[in-house]
N, C-alpha and C positions, 0 to 999 in steps of 0.2 A: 262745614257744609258738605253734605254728600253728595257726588256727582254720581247721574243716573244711568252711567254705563254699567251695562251690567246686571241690569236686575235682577234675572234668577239666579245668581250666585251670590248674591244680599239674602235674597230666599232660602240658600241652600246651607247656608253659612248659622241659621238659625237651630236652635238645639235640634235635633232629628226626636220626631215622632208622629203618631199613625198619620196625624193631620197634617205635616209638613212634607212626609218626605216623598223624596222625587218619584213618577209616576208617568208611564210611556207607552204608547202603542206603536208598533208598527205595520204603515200601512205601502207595502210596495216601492216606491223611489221614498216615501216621508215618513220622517219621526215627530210623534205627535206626544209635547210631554204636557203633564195637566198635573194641577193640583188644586186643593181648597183648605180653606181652613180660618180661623178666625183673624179678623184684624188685629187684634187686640195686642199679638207674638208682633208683630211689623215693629221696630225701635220706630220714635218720636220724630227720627230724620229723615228715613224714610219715606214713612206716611206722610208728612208733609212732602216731599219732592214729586211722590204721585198721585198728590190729593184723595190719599185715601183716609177715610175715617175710621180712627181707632176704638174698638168695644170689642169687648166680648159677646157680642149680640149681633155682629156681623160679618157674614163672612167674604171671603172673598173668593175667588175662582181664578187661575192665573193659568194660561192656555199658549204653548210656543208650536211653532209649526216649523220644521228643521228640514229641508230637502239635501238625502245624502249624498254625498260629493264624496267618493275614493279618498282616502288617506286623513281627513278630515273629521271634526265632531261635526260635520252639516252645516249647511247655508240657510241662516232665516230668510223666510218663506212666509208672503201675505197671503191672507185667505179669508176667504167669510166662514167667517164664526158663529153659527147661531143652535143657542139653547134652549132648554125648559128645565123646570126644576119641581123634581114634585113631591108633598112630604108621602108618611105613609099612613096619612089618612086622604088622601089622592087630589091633595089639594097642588093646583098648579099653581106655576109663580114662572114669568116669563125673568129670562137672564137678559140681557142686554152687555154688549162686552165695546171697549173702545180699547183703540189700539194705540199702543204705545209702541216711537219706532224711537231707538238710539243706534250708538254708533255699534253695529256688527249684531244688533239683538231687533227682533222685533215680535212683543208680546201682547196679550189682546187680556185682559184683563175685566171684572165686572163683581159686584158690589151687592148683598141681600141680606137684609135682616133673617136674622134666625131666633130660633129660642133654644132653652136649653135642654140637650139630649136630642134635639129632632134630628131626623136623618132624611137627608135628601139623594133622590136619586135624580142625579143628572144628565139628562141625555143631551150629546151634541151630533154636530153638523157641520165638518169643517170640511173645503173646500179650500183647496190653496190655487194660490191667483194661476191661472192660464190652464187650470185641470178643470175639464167637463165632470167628473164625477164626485162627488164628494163622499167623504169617510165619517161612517158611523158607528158611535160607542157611547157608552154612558158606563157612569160610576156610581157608588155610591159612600155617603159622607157621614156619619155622626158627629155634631158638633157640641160640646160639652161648655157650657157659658159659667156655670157657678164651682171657680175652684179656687 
């Protein structure tokens, strides 16, 4: 059984490429790391401990918000999270992210069917707890379902 401390480094731990690997902005006091990519790479134990559903038709979106502390890899840091996602025939698709807190991590996660080859561009909104302002960025994703 997998215990779920930890999670981006279950993440990181997975073969490295374009759709896995780690991915960060800096925004003043906060490190903001993001990533997407298919369910489908998540092992069986996993996906089962964060209920997420395994396909190649799904992706997922996994979003840490890290406020830097001197001498330190950063303090997780709660924020409101909020997304959209849009392909590039300008079709919106609303993100919804639930947070996931363990011991020393806390990650905001969220779940979207895709197809294959689409590329979404993802624009966020994140806002970590007790900051009036929030940080914005967006990316962009290709996801490849048939291999």
């Amino acid at each position: 059984m997998i215990t779920k401390p930890y999670f981006i480094l279950l993440l990181l731990a997975l073969p490295v490429t374009s759709a896995v690997a780690e991915q960060y902005k800096d925004f003043g006091d906060y490190t903001i790391h993001y990533s997407a990519f298919t369910t489908d790479i998540l092992s069986p134990a996993v996906a089962k401990a964060y209920q997420i559903t395994r396909s190649k038709n799904r992706a997922m979106i996994n979003i840490s918000v890290l406020k830097k502390v001197m001498g330190t890899t950063g303090a997780p840091s709660k924020a409101a999270v909020v997304a959209t996602a849009t392909n590039l025939n300008n079709q919106l698709r609303e993100v919804e992210f639930r947070e996931v807190m363990e011991e020393g991590a806390i990650y905001y996660l969220a779940e979207l069917a895709v197809n294959n080859g689409e590329t979404l561009k993802i624009s966020l909104n994140i806002t970590p707890e007790g900051e009036n302002e929030g940080y914005k960025f967006s990316f962009q994703e290709q996801f490849v379902t048939n291999y």
